[in-house]
C-alpha positions as CSV (number, residue, x, y, z in Angstrom):
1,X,113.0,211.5,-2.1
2,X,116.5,210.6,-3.7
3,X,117.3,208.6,-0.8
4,X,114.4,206.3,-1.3
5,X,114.5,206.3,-5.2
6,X,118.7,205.0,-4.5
7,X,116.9,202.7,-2.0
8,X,114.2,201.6,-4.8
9,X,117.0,201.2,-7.5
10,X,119.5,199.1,-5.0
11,X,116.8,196.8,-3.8
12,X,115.8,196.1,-7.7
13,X,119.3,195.6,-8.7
14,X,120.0,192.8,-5.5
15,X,116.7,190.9,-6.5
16,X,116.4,191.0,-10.1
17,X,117.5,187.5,-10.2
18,X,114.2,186.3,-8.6
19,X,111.7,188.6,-10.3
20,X,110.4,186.2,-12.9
21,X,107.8,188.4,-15.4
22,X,106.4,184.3,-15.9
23,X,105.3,183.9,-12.7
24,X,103.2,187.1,-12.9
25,X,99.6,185.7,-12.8
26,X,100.5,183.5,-9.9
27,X,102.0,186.4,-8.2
28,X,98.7,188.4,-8.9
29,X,96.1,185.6,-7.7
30,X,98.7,185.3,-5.0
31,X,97.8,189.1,-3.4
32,X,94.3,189.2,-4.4
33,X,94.5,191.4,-7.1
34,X,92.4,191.2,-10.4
35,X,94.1,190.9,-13.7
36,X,90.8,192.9,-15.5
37,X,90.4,190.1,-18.1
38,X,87.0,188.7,-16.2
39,X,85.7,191.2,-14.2
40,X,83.8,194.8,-15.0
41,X,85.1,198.0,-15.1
42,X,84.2,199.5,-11.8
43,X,82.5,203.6,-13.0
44,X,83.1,206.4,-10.3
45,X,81.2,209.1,-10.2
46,X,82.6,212.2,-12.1
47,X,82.9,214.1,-8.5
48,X,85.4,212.3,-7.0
49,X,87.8,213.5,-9.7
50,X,86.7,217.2,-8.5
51,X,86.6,217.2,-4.9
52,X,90.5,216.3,-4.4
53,X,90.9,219.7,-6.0
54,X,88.3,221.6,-4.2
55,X,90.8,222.3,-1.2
56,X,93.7,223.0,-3.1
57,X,91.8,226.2,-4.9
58,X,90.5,227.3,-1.8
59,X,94.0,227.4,-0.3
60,X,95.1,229.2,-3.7
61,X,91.9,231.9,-3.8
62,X,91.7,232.6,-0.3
63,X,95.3,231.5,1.1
């Protein structure tokens, strides 16, 4: 995990020079993603925030 957080830190510290924060919307409708200003808030069901947990417990209650 250090390694790649040194890796992370290096490779921002070589390119900083071409990350422009203007050039963010462009970059954004670039890769497809959705800045949230015109579209809905997607709801999940309240499941899905339980279930990830469901196996972890079981490992804990009955290891």
């Amino acid at each position: 995990m250090v390694v790649q957080l040194i890796a992370v830190v290096i490779l921002l510290l070589l390119n900083r020079k071409r990350i422009d924060p203007s050039k963010a919307d462009e970059n954004l409708k670039i890769i497809g993603a959705e800045t949230g200003q015109d579209s809905e808030t997607k709801r999940m069901p309240k499941i899905a925030f339980i279930i990830p947990v469901v196996p972890v417990l079981m490992n804990m209650l009955f290891k």
